[in-house]
C-alpha positions as CSV (number, residue, x, y, z in Angstrom):
1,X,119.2,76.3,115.5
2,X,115.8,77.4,117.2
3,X,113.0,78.1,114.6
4,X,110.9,81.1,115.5
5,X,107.8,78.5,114.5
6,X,106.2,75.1,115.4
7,X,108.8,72.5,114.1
8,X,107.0,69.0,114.3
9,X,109.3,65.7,114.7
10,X,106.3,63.4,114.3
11,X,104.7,63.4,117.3
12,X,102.0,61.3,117.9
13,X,98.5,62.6,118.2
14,X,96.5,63.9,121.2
15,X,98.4,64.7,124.4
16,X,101.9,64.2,123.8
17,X,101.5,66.7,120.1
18,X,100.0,69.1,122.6
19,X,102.4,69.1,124.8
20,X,105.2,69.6,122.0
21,X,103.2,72.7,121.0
22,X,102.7,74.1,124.2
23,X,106.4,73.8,124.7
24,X,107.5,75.2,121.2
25,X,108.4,78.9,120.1
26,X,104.4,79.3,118.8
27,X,103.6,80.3,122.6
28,X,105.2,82.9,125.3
29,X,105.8,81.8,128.7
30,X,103.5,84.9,129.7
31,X,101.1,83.5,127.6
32,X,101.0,79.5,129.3
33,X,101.0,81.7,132.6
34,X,97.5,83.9,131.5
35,X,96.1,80.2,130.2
36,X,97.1,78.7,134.1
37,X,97.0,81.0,136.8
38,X,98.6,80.5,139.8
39,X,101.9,78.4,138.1
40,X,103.8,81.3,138.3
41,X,106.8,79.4,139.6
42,X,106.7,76.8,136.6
43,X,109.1,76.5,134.4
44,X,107.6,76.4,130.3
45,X,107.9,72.4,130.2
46,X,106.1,71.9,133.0
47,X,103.6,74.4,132.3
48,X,102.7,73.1,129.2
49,X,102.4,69.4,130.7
50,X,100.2,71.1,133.2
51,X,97.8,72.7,130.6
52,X,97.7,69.6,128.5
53,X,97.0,67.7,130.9
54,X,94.0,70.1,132.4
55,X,92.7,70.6,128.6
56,X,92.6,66.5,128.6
57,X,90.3,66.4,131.9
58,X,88.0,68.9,130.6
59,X,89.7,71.8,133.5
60,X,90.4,73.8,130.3
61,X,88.6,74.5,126.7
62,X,90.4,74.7,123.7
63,X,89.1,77.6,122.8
64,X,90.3,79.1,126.0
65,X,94.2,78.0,124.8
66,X,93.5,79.3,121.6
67,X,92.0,82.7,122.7
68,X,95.2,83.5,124.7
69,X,97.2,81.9,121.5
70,X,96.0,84.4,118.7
71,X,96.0,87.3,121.0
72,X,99.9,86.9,121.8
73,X,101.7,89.8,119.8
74,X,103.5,88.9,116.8
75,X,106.3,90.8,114.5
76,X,104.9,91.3,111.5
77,X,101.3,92.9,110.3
78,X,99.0,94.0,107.7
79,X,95.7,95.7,107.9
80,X,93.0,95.9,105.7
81,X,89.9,97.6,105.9
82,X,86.0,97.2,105.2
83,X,83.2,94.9,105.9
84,X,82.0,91.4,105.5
85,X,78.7,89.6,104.8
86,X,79.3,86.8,107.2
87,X,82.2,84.9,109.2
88,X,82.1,81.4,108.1
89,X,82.7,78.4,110.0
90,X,86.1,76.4,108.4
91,X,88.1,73.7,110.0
92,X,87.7,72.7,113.7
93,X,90.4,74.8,115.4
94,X,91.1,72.8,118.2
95,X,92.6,69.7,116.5
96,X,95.3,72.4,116.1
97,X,96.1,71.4,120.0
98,X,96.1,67.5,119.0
99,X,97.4,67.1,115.6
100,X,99.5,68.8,112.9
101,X,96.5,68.9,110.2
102,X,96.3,70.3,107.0
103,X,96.6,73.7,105.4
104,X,93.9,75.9,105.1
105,X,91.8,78.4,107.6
106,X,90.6,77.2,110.6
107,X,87.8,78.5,113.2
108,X,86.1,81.0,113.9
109,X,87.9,81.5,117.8
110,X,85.3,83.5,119.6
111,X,86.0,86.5,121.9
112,X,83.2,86.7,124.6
113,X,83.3,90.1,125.7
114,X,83.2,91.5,121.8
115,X,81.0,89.1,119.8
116,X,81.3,91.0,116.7
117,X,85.4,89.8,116.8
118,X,86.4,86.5,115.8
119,X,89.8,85.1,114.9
120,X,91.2,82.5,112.2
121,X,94.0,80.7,112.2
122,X,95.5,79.8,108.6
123,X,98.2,77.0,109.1
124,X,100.7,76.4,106.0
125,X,103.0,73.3,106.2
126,X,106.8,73.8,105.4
127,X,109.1,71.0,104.7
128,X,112.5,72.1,106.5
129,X,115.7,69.9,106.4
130,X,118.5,68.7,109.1
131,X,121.8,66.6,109.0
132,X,122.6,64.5,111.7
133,X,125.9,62.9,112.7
134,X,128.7,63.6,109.9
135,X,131.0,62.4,107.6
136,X,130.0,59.1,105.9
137,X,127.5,58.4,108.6
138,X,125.2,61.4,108.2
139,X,122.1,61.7,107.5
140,X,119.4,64.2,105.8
141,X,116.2,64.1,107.9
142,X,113.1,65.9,107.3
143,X,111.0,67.8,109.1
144,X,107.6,69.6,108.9
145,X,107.2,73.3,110.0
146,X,103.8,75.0,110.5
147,X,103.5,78.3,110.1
148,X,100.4,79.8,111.7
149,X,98.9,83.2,110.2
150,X,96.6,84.7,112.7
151,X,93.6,86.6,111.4
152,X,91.6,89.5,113.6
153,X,88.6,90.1,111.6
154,X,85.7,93.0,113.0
155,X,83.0,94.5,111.7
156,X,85.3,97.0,110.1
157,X,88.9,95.6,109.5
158,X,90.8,92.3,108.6
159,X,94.2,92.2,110.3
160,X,96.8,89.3,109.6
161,X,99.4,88.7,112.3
162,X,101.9,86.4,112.1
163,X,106.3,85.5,113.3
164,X,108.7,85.1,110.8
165,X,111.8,82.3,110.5
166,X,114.7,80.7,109.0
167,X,114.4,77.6,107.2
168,X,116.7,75.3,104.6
169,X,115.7,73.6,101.6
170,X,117.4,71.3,99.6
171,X,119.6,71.0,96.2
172,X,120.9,67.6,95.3
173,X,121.0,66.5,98.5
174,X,122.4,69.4,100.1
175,X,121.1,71.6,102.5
176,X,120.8,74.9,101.1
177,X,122.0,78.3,103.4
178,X,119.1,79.0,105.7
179,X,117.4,81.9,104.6
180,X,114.2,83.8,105.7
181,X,110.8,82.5,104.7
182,X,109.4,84.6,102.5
183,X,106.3,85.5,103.8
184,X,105.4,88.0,101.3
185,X,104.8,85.8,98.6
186,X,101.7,84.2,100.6
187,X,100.0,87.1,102.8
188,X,98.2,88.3,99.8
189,X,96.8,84.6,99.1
190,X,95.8,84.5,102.6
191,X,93.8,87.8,102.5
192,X,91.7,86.6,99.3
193,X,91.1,83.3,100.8
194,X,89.8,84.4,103.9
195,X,87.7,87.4,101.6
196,X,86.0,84.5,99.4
197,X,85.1,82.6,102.4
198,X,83.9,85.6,104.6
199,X,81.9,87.5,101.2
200,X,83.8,90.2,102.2
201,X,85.7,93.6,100.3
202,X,88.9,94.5,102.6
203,X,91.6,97.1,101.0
204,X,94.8,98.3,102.6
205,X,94.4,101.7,104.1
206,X,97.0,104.3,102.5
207,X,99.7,103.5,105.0
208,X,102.0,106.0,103.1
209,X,99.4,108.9,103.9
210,X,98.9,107.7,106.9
211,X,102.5,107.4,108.3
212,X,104.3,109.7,106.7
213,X,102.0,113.0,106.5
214,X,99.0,112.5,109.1
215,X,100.5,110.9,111.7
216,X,103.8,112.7,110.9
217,X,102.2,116.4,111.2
218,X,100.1,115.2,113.8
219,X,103.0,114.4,116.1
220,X,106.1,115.3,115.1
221,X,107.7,117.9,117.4
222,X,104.1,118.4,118.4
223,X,102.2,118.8,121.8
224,X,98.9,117.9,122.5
225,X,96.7,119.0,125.4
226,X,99.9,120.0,126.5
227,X,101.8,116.5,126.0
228,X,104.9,116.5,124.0
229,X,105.5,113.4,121.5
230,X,108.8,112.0,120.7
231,X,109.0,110.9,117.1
232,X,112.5,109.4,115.7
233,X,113.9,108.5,112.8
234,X,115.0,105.1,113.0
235,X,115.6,104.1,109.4
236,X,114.3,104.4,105.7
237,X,114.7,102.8,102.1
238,X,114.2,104.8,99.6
239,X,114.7,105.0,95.6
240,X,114.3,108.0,92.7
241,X,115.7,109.3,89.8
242,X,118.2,106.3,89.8
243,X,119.4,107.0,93.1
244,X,119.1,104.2,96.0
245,X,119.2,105.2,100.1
246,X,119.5,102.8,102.5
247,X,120.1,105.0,106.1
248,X,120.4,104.0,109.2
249,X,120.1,105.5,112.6
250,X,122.5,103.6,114.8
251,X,122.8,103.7,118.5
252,X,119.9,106.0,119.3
253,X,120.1,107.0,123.0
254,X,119.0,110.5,122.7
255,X,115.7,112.2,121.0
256,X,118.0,113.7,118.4
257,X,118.5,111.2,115.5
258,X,122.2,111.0,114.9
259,X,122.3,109.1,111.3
260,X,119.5,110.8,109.1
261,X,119.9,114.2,110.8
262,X,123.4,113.4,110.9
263,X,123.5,113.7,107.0
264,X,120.7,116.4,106.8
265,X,122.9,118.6,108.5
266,X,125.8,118.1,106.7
267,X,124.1,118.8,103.3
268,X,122.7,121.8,104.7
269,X,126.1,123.1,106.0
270,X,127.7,122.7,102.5
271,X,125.2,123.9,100.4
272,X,124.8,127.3,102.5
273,X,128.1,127.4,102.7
274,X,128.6,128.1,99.1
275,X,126.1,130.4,99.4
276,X,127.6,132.1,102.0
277,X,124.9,131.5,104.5
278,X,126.2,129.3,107.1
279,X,126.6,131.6,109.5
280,X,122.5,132.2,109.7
281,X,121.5,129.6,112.0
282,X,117.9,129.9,111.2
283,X,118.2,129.3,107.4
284,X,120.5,126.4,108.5
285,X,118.0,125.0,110.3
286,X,115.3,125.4,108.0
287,X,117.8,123.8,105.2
288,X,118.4,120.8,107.8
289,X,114.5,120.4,107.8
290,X,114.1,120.1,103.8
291,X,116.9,117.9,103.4
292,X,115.3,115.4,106.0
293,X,111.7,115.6,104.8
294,X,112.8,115.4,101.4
295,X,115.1,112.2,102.3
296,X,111.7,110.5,104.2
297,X,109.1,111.7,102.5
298,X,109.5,112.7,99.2
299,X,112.6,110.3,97.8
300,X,110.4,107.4,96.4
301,X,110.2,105.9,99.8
302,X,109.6,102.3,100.1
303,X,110.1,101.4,104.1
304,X,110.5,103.6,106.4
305,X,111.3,102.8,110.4
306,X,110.5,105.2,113.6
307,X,109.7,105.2,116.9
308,X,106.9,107.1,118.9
309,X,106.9,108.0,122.3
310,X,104.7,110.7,124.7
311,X,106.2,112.6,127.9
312,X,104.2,111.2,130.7
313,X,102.2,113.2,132.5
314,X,101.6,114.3,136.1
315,X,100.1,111.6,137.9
316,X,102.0,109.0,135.5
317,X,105.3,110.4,136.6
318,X,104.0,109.5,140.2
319,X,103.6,106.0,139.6
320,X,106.7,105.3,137.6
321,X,109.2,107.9,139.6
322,X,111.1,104.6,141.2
323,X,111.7,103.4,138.1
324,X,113.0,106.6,136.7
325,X,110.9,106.1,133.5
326,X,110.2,109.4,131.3
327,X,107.9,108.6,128.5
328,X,105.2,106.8,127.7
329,X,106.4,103.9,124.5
330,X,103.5,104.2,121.7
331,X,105.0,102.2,119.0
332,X,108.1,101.1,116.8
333,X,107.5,100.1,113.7
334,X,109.0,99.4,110.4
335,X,106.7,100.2,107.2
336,X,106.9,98.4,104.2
337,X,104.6,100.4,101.4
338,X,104.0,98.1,99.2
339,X,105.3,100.2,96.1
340,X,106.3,97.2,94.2
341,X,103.8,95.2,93.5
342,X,105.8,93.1,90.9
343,X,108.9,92.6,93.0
344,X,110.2,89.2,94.6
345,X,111.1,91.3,97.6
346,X,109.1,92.2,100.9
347,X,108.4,96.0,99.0
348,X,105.9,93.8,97.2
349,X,103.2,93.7,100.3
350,X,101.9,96.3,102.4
351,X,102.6,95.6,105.7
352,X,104.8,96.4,109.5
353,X,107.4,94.7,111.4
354,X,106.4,95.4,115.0
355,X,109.1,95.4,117.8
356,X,108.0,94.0,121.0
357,X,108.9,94.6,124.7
358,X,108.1,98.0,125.9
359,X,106.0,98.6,122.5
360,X,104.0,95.7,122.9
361,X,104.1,94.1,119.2
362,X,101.4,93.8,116.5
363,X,98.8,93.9,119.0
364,X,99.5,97.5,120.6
365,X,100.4,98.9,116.1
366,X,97.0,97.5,115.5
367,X,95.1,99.5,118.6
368,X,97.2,102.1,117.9
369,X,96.8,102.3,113.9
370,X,93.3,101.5,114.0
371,X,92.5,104.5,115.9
372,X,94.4,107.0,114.1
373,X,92.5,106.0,111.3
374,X,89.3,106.8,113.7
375,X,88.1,103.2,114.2
């Protein structure tokens, strides 16, 4: 089974380990392609030969590799906000192209058109299990994963990026079910560590404020400078007074949301219908509204999932009329609040999945994020 990570099988040092890693899940074909141009017709192998091989001539930096590498978009995310004293220099970042290292923070990678940016890279060594062959004959082999964490840090924000995955463990020499990572329990550790070494005070913004009543009053069945957003329901989580929701929108191929509203409205119809007002559509409507705000908003909400989209406007619909394309994607994201500090669960850590493709991952949440919060 692919692992959504770098899985080391001992590789030697230098050229060969570089290789491996240029090959593995940790890097996009798009990605090889913006570090080599013009090897458009290469296939990811023989791209990543190709950029070893230049990196060992001295055609390419490191930190040129490593540049494109923490700006690829990730799934997952989680912002903080404030300022630091200074950004310290940790572990040299590019033996991360030779060697498997040790855990801990290295860089700083520099971005040359914004000196005030600078990025980390927090590696974190997971032991992960195989059997080979069967029967009698098997055997349990070991095998190192490292898990990269991918730190943005400006002048006024820290932001940790970073893929999740599947691993095993062992019990008594058998390979346990593989089961998610959990991620959760470390992304706080990783935010302290990198606010010792940086002298810095980062909190998470109020992503429940945020998401569910400015951004949501802001654009929900709004229009702005005459552009109309598309907000959705997608999905939410949510627990009170005893009572636990879990509902999904399913099959979304329309604006209307068919799962939440789909249970808003039929609420509303049996409520008014006792009180003999289902035959006023505006009251129904206005009941439909309630129900839905109260489901999202108000139930003791602990994730919540949407998507955001804009009409396009004139002389966008010009350039995309071949492809028949009608709205601008924004962003699709999944919030975890962070309600429960105490849990064992994901609710325990403030932070976003981000869905890639047309909504670009982490990287176009965090642009997008960052400047509804005015930065």
């Amino acid at each position: 089974m692919s692992i959504n990570a770098f899985v080391d099988h001992g590789f030697p040092p230098g050229e060969e380990f570089c290789v491996q890693f240029l090959s593995s899940n940790e890097f996009t074909l798009e990605t090889l392609r913006l570090i080599s141009s013009g090897t458009g017709r290469f296939k990811k192998a023989e791209l990543a030969v190709h950029i070893a091989n230049a990196l060992e001539k001295g055609k390419l930096t490191s930190d040129e590799i490593l540049l494109a590498y923490v700006k690829q978009p990730r799934t997952w995310l989680s912002l903080k906000l404030g300022t630091c004293a200074c950004t310290s220099n940790l572990n040299y970042s590019a033996s991360l192209l030779q060697e498997f290292g040790q855990d801990g923070w290295y860089g700083p990678i520099h971005e040359p058109n914004q000196p005030k940016k600078k990025w980390y890279i927090r590696t974190y060594r997971i032991v992960d299990y195989v059997r080979r062959g069967s029967g009698t004959a098997s055997q349990l082999d070991e095998r190192y994963i490292r898990w990269s964490v991918i730190a943005e840090v400006d002048k006024d924000y820290l932001a940790l990026s970073w893929d999740g995955f599947t691993y095993s463990s062992t019990a008594d020499e058998h390979i346990e079910q593989r089961t998610q990572f959990p991620f959760w329990n470390h992304i706080p550790g990783f935010f302290n560590e990198l606010a010792n070494h940086c002298q810095a005070q980062w909190t998470h913004p109020n992503l429940h404020q945020l998401v569910l009543h400015d951004m949501w009053d802001k654009y929900l069945n709004k229009s702005i400078n005459d552009v109309r957003y598309k907000w959705k329901h997608l999905r939410i989580r949510a627990e009170a007074s005893g009572l636990f929701i879990n509902a999904h929108s399913s099959g979304i191929q329309e604006i209307d949301v068919r799962g939440l509203q789909a249970l808003s409205q039929k609420l509303a119809h049996s409520v008014l219908n006792i009180l003999g007002l289902s035959g006023e559509p505006e009251k129904i409507s206005n009941a439909e509204d309630a129900i839905l705000f109260t489901l999202i908003k108000d139930w003791g909400t602990k994730s919540y999932e949407f998507e955001l989209d804009r009409e396009l406007i004139a002389n966008e619909i010009e350039t995309e009329i071949l492809k028949e394309v009608k709205l601008k994607r924004l962003i699709k994201i999944h919030c975890y609040f962070g309600l429960k500090p105490n849990s064992k669960t994901q609710d325990s850590l403030q932070h976003l999945k981000c869905y890639s493709g047309y909504y670009g991952g982490s990287t176009r949440v965090l642009e997008f994020l960052l400047k509804e919060l005015g930065f």
